[in-house]
Gaussian input, Z-matrix of N, CA and C with variables (Angstrom, degrees):
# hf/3-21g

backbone

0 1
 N
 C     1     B1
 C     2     B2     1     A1
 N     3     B3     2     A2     1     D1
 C     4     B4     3     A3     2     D2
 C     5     B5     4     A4     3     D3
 N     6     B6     5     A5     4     D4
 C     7     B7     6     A6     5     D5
 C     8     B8     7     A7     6     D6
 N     9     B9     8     A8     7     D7
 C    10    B10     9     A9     8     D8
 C    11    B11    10    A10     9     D9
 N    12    B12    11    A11    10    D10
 C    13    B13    12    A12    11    D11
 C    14    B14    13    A13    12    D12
 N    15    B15    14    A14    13    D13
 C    16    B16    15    A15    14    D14
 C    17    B17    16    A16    15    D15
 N    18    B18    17    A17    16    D16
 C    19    B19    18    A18    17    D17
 C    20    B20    19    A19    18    D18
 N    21    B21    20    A20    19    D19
 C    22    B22    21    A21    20    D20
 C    23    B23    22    A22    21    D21
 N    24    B24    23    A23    22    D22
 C    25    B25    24    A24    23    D23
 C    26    B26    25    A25    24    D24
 N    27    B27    26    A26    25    D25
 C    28    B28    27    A27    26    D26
 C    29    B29    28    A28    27    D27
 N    30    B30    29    A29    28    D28
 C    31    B31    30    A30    29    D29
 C    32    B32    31    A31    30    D30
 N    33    B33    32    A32    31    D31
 C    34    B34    33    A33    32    D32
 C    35    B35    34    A34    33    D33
 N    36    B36    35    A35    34    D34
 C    37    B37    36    A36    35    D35
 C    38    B38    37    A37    36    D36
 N    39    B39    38    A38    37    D37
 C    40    B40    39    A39    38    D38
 C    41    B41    40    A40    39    D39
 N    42    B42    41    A41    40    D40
 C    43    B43    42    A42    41    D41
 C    44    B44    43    A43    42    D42
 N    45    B45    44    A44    43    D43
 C    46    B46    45    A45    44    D44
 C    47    B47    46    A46    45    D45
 N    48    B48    47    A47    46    D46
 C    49    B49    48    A48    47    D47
 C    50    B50    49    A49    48    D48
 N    51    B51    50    A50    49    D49
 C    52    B52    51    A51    50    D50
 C    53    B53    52    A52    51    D51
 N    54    B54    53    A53    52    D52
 C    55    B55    54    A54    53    D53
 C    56    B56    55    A55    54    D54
 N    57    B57    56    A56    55    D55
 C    58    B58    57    A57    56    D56
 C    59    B59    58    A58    57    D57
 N    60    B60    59    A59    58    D58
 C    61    B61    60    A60    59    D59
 C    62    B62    61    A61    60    D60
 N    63    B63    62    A62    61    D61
 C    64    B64    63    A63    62    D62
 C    65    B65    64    A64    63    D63
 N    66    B66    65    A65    64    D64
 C    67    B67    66    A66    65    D65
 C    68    B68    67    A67    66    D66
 N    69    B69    68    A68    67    D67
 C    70    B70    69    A69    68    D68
 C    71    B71    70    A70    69    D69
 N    72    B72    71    A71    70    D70
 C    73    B73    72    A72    71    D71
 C    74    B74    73    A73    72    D72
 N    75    B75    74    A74    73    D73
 C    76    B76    75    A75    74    D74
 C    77    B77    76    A76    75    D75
 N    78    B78    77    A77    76    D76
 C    79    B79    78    A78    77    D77
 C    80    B80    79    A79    78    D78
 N    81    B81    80    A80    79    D79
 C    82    B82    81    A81    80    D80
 C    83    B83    82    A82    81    D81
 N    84    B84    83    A83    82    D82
 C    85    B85    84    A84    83    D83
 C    86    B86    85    A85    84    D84
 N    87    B87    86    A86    85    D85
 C    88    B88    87    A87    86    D86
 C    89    B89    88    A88    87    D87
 N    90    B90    89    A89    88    D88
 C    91    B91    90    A90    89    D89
 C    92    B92    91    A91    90    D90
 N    93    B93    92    A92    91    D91
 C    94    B94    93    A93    92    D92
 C    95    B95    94    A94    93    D93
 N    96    B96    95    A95    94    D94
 C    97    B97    96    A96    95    D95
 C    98    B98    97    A97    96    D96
 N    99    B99    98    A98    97    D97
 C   100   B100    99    A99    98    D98
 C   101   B101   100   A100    99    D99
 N   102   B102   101   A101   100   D100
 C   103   B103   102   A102   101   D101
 C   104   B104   103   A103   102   D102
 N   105   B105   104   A104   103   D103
 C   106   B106   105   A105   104   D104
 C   107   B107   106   A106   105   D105
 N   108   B108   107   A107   106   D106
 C   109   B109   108   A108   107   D107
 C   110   B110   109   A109   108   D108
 N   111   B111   110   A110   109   D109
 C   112   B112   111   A111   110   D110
 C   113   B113   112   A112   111   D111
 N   114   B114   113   A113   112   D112
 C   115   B115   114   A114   113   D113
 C   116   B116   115   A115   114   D114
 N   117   B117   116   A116   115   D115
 C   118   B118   117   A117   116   D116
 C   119   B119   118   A118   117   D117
 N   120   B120   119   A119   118   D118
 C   121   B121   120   A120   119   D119
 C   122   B122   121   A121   120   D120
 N   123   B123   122   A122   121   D121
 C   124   B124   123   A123   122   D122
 C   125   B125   124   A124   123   D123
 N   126   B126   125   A125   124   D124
 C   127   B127   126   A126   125   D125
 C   128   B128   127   A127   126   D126
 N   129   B129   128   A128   127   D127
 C   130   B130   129   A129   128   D128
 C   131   B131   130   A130   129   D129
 N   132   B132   131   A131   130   D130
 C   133   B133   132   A132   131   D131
 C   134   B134   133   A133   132   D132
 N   135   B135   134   A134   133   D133
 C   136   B136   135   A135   134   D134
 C   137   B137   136   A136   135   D135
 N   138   B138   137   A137   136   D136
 C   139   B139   138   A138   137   D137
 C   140   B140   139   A139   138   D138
 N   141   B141   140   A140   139   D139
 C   142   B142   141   A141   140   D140
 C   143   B143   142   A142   141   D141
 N   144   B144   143   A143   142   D142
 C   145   B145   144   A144   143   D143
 C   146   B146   145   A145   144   D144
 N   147   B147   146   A146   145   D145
 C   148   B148   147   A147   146   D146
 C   149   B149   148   A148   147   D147
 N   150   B150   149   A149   148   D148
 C   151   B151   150   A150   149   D149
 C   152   B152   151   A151   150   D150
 N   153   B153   152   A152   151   D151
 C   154   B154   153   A153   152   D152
 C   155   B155   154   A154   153   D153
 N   156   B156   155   A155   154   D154
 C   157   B157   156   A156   155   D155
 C   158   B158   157   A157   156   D156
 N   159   B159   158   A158   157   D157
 C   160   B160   159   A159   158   D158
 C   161   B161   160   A160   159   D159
 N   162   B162   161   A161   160   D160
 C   163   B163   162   A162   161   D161
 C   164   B164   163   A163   162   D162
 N   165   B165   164   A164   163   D163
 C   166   B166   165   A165   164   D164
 C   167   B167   166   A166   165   D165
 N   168   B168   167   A167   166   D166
 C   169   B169   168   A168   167   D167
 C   170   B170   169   A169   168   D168
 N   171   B171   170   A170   169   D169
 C   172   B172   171   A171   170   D170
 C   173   B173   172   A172   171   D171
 N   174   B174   173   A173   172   D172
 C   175   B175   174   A174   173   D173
 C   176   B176   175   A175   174   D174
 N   177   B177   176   A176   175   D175
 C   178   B178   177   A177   176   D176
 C   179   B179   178   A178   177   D177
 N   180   B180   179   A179   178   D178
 C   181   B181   180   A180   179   D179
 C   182   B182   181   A181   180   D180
 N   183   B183   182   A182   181   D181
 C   184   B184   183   A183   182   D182
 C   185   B185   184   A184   183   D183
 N   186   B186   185   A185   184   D184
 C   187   B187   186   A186   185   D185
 C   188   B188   187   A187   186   D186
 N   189   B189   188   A188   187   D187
 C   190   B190   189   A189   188   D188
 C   191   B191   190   A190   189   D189
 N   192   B192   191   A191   190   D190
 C   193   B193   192   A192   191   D191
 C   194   B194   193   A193   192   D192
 N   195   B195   194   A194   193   D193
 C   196   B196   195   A195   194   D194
 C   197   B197   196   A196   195   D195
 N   198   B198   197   A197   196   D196
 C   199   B199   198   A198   197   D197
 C   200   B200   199   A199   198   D198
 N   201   B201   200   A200   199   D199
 C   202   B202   201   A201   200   D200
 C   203   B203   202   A202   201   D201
 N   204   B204   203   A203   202   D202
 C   205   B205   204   A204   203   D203
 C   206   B206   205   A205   204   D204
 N   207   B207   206   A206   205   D205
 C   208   B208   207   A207   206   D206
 C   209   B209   208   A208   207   D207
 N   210   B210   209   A209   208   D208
 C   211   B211   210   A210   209   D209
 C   212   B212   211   A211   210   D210
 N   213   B213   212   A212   211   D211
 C   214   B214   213   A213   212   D212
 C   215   B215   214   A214   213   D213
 N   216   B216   215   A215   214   D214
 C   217   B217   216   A216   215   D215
 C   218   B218   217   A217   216   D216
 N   219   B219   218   A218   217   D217
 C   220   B220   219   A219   218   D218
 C   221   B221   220   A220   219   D219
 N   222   B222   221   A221   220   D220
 C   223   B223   222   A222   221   D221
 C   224   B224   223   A223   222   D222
 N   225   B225   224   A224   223   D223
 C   226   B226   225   A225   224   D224
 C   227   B227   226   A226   225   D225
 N   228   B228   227   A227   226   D226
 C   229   B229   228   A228   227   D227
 C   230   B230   229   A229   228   D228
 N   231   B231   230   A230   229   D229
 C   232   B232   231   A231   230   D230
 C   233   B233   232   A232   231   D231
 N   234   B234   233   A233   232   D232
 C   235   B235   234   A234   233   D233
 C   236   B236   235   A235   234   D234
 N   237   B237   236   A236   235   D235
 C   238   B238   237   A237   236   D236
 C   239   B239   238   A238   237   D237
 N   240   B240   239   A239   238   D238
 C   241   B241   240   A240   239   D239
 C   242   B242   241   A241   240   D240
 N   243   B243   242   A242   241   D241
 C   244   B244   243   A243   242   D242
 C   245   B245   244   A244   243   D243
 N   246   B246   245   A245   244   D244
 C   247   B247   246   A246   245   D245
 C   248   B248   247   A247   246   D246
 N   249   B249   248   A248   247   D247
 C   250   B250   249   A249   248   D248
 C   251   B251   250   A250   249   D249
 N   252   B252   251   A251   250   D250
 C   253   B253   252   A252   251   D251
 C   254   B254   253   A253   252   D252
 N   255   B255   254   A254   253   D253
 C   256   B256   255   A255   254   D254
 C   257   B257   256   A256   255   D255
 N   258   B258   257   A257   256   D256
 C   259   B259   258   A258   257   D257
 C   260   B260   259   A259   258   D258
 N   261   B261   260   A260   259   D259
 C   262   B262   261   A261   260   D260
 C   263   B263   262   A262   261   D261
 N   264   B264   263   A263   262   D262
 C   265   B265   264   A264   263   D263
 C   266   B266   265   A265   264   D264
 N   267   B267   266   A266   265   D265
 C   268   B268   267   A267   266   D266
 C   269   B269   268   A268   267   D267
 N   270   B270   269   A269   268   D268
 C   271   B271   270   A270   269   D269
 C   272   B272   271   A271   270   D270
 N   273   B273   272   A272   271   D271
 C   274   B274   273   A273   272   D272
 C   275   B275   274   A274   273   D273
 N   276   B276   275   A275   274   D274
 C   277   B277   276   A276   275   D275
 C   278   B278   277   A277   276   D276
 N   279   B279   278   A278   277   D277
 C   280   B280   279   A279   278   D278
 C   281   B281   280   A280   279   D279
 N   282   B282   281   A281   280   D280
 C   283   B283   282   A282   281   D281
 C   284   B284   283   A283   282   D282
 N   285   B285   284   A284   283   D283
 C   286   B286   285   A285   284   D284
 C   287   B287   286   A286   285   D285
 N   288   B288   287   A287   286   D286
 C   289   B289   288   A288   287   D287
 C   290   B290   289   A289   288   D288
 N   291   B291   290   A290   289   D289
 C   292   B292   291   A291   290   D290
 C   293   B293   292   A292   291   D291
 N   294   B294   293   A293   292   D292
 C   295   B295   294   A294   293   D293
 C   296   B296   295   A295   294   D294
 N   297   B297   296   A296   295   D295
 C   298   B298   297   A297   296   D296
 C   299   B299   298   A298   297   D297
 N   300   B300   299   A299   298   D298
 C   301   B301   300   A300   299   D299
 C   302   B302   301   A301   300   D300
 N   303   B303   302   A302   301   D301
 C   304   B304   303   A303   302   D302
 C   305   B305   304   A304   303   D303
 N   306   B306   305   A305   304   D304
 C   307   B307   306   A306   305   D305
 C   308   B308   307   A307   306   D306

   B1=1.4472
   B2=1.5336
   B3=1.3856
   B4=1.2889
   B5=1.7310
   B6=1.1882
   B7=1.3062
   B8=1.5820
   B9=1.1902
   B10=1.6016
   B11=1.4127
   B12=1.5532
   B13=1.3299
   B14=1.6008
   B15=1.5023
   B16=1.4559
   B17=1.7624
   B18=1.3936
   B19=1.7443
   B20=1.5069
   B21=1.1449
   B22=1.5813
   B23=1.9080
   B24=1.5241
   B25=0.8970
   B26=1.4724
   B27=1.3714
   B28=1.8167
   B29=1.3085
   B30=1.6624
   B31=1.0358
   B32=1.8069
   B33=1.7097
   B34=1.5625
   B35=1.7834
   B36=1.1972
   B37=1.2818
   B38=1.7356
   B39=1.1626
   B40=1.3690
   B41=1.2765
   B42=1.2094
   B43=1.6314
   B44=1.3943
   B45=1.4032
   B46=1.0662
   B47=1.2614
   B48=1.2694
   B49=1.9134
   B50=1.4464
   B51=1.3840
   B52=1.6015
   B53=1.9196
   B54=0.5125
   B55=1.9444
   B56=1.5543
   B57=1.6751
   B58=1.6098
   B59=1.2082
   B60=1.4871
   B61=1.6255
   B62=1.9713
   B63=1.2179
   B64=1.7731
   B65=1.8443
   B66=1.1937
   B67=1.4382
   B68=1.3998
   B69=1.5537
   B70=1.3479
   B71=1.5816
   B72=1.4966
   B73=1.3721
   B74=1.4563
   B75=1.7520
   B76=1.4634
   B77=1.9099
   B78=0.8139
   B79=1.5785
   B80=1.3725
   B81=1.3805
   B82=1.6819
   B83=1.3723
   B84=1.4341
   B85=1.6808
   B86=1.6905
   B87=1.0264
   B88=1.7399
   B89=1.6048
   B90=1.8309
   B91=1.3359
   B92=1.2701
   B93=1.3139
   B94=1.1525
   B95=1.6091
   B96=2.2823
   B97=1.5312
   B98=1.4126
   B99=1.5232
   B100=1.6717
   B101=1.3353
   B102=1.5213
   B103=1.4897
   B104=1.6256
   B105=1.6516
   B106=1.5786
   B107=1.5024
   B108=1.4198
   B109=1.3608
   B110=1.5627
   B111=1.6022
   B112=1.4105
   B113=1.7440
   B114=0.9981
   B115=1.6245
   B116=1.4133
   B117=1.2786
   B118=1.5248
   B119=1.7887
   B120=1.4446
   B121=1.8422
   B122=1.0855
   B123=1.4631
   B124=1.5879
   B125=1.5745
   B126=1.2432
   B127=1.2669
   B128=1.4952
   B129=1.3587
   B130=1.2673
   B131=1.5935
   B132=1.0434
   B133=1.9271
   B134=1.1149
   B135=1.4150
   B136=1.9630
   B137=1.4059
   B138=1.3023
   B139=1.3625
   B140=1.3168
   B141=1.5817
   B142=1.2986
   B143=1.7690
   B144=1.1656
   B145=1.4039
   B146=1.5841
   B147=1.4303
   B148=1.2874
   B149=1.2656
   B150=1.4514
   B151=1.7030
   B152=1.7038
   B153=1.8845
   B154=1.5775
   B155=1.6948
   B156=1.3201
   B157=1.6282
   B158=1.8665
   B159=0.9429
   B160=1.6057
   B161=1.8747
   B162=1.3128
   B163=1.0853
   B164=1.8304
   B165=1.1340
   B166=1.2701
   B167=1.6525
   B168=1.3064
   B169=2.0861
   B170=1.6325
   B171=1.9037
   B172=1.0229
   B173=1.5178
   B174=1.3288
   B175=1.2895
   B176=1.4850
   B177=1.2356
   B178=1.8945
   B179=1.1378
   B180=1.5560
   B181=1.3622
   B182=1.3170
   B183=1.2194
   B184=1.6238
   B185=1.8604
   B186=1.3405
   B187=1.0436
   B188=1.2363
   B189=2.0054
   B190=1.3782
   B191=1.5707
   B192=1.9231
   B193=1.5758
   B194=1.0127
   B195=1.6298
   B196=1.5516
   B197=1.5046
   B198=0.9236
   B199=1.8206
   B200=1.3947
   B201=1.6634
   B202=1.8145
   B203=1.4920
   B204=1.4847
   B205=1.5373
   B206=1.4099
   B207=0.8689
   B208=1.4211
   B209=1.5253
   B210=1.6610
   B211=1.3814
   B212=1.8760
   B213=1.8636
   B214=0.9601
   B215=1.3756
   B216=1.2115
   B217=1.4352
   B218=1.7603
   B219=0.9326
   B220=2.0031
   B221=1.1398
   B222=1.2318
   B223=1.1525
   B224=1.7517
   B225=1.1997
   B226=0.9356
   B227=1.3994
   B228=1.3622
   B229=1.2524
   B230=1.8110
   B231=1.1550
   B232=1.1470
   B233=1.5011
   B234=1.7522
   B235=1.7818
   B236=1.6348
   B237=1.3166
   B238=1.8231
   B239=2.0205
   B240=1.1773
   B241=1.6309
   B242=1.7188
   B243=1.3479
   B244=1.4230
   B245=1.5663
   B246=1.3571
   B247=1.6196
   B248=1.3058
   B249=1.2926
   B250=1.5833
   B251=1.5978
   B252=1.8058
   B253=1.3504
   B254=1.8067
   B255=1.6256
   B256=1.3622
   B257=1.7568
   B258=1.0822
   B259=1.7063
   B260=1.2904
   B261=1.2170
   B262=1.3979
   B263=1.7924
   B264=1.6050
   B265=1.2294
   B266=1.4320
   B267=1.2308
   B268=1.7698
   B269=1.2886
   B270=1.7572
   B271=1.1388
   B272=1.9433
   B273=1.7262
   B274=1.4993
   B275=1.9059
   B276=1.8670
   B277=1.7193
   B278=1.5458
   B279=1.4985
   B280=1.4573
   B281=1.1851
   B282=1.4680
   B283=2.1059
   B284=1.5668
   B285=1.2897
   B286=1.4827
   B287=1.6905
   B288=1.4884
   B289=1.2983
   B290=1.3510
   B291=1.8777
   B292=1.2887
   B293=1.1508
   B294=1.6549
   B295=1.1052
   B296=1.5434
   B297=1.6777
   B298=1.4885
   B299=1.4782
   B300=1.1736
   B301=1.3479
   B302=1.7533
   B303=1.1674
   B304=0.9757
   B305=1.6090
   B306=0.9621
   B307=1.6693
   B308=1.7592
   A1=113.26
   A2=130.67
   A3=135.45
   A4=92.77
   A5=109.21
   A6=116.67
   A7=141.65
   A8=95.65
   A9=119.43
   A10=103.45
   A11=136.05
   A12=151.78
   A13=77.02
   A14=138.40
   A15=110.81
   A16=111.73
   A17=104.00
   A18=87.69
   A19=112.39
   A20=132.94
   A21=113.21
   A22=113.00
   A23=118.54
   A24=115.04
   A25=115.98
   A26=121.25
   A27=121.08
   A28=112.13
   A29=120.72
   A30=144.15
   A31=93.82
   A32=95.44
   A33=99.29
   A34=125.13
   A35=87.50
   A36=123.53
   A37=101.42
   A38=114.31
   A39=118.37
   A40=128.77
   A41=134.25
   A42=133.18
   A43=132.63
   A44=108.90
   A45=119.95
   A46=122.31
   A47=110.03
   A48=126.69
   A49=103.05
   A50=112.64
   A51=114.19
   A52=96.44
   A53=129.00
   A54=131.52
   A55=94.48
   A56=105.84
   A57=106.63
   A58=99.33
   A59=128.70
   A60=121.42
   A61=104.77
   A62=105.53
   A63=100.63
   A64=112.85
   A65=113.23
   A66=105.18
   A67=121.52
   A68=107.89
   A69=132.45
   A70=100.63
   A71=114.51
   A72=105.61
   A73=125.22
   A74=100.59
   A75=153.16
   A76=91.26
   A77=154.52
   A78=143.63
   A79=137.98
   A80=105.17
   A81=116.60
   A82=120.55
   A83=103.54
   A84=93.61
   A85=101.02
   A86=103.35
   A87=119.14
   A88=92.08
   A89=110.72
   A90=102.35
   A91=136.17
   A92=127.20
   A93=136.02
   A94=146.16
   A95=76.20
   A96=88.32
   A97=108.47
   A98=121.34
   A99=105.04
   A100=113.60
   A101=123.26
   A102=124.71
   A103=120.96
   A104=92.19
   A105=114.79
   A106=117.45
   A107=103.18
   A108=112.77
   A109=119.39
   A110=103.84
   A111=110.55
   A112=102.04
   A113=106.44
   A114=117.77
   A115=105.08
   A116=138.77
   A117=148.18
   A118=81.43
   A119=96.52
   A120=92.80
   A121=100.41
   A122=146.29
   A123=122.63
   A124=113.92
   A125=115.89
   A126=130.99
   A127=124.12
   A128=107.21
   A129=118.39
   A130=87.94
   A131=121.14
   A132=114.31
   A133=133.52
   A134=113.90
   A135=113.23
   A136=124.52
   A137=127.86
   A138=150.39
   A139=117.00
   A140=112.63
   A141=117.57
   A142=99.85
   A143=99.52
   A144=103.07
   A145=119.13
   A146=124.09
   A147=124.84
   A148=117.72
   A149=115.00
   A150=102.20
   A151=75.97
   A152=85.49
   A153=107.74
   A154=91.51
   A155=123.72
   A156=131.78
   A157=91.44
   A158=130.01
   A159=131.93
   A160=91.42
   A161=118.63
   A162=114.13
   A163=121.31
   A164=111.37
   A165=121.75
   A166=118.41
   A167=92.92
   A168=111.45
   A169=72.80
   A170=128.26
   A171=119.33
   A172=123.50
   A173=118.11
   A174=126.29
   A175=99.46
   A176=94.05
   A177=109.32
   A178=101.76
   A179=121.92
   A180=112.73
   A181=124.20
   A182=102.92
   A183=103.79
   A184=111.23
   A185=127.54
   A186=119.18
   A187=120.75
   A188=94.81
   A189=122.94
   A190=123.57
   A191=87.42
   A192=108.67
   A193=129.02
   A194=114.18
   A195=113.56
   A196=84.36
   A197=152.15
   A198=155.91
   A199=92.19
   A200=119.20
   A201=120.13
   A202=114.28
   A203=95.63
   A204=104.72
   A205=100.33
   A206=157.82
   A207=154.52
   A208=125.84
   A209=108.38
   A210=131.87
   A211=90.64
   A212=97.79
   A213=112.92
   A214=115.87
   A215=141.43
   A216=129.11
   A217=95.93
   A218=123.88
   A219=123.28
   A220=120.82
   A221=115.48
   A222=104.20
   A223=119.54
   A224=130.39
   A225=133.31
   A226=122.93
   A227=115.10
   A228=141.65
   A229=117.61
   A230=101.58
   A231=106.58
   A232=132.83
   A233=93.45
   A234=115.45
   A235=84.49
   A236=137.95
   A237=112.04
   A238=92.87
   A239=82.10
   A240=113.40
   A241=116.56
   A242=107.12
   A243=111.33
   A244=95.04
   A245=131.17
   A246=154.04
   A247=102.41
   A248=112.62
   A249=135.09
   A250=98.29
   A251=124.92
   A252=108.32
   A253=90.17
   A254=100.40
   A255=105.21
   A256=105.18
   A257=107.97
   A258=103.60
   A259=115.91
   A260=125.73
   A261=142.35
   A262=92.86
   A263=111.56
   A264=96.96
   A265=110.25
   A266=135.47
   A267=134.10
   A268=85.46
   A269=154.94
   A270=113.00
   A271=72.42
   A272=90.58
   A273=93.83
   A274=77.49
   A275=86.98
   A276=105.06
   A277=97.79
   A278=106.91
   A279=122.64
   A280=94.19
   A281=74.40
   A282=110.04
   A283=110.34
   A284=105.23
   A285=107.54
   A286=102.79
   A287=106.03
   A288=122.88
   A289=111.58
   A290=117.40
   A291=99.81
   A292=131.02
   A293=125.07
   A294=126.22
   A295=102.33
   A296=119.52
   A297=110.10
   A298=122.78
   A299=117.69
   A300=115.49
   A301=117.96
   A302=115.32
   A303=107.16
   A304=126.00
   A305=97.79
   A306=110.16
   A307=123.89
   D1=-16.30
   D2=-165.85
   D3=-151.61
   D4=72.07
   D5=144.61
   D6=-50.91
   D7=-26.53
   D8=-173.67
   D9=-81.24
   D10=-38.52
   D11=-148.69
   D12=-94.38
   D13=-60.34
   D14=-162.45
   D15=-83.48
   D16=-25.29
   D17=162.63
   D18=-58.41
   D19=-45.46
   D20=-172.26
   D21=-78.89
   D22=-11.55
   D23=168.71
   D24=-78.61
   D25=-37.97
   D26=169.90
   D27=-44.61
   D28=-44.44
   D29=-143.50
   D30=-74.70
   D31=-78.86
   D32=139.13
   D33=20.56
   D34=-103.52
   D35=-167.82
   D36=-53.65
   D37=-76.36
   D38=162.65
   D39=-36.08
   D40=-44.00
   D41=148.82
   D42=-41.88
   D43=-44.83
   D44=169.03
   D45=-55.79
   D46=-40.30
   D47=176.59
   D48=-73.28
   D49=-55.00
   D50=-176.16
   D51=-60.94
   D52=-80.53
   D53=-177.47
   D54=-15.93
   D55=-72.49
   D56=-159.45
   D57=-58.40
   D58=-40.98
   D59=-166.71
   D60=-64.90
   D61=-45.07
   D62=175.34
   D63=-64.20
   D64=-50.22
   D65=167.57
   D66=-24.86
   D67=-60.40
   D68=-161.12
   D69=-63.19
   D70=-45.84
   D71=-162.78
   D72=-130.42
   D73=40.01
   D74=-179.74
   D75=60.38
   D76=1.23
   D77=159.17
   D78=-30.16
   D79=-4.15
   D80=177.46
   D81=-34.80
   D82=-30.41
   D83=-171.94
   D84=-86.27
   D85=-34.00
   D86=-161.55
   D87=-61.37
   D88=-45.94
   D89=170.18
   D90=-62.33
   D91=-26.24
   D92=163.12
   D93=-36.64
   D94=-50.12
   D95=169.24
   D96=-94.94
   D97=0.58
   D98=159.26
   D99=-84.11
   D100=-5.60
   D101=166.75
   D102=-55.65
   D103=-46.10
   D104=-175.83
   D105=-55.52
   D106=-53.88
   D107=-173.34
   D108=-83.16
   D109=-9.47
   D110=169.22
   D111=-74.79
   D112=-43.14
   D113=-176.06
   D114=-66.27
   D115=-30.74
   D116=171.87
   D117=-52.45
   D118=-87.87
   D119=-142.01
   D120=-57.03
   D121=-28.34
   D122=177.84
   D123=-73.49
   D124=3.04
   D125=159.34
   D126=-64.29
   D127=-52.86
   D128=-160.20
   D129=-92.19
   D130=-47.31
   D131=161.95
   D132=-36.56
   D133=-50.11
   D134=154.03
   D135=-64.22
   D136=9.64
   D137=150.35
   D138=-63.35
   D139=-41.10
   D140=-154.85
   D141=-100.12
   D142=-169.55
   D143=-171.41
   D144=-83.54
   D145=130.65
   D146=-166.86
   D147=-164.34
   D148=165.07
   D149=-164.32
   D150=-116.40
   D151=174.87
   D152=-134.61
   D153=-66.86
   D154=-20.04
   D155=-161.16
   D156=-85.47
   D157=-34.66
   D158=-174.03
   D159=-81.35
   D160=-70.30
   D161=-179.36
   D162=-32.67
   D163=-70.63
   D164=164.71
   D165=-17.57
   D166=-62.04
   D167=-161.87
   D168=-63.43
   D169=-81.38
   D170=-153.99
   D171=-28.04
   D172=-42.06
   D173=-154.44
   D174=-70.53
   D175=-53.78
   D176=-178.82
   D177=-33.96
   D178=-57.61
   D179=-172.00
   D180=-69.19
   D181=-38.00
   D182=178.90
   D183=-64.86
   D184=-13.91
   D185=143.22
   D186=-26.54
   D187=-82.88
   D188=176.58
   D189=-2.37
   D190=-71.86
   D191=-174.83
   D192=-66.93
   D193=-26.05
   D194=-167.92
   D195=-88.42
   D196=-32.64
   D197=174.85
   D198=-49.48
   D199=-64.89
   D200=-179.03
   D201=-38.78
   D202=-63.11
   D203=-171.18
   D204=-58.70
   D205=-46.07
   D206=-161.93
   D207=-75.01
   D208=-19.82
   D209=-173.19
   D210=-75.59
   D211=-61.90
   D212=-179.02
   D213=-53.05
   D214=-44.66
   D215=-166.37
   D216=-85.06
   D217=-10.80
   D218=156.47
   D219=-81.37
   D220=-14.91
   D221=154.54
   D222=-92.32
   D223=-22.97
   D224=171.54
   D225=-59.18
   D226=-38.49
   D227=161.73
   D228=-53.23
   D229=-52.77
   D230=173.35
   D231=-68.92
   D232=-17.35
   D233=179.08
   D234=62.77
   D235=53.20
   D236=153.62
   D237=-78.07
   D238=164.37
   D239=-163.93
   D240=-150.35
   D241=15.71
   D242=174.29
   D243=-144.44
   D244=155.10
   D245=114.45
   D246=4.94
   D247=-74.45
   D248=-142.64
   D249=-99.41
   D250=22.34
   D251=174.57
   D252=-98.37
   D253=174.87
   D254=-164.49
   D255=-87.13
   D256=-4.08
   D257=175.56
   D258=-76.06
   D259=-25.42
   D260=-166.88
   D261=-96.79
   D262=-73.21
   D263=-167.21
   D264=-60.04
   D265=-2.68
   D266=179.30
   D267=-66.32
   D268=-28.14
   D269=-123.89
   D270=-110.38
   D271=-177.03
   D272=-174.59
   D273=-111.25
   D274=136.42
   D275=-177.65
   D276=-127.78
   D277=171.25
   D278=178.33
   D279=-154.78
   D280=140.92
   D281=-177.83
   D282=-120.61
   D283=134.27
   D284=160.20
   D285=-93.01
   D286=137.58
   D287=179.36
   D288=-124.98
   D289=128.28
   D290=167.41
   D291=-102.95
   D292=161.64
   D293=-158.67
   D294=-81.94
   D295=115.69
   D296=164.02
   D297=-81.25
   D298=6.13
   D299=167.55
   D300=-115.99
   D301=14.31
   D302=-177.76
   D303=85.24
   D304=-28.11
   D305=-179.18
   D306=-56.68

């Protein structure tokens, strides 16, 4: 029923990994401009033709992203270089976790 809620939660989820993985292995800027150009083509996609439920989700995200990209280029700016600096942990992140019990 809410299709739209798990594209921006993947989206989510995936940023969070892409961020921590550039932190980790000084790439912030490099991430940035794959932020940009991710944000291009879903750009140029809400251009294109779509019904009003695709349109919608898109937009959301492109919120999303230009908010991502922007976290990211402050941090780039800032040169953090750890997990555990406070620009990064200020931000609100999402994790996929797996269940070891099955539950």
């Amino acid at each position: 029923d809410w299709p739209g809620m798990v594209v921006l939660v993947c989206t989510a989820v995936f940023w969070t990994k892409g961020v921590a993985d550039a932190i980790s292995t000084g790439t912030t800027k490099r991430y940035e401009e794959q932020c940009t150009a991710d944000l291009m083509r879903i750009v140029d996609r809400v251009r294109g033709d779509l019904t009003s439920l695709q349109r919608k989700t898109l937009g959301a995200l492109v919120v999303m992203d230009v908010h991502a990209r922007d976290v990211v280029q402050n941090l780039a700016t800032k040169a953090v270089t750890s997990p555990t600096d406070f620009e990064w942990q200020a931000q609100l992140r999402s994790y996929w976790e797996e269940d070891k019990h099955g539950v």
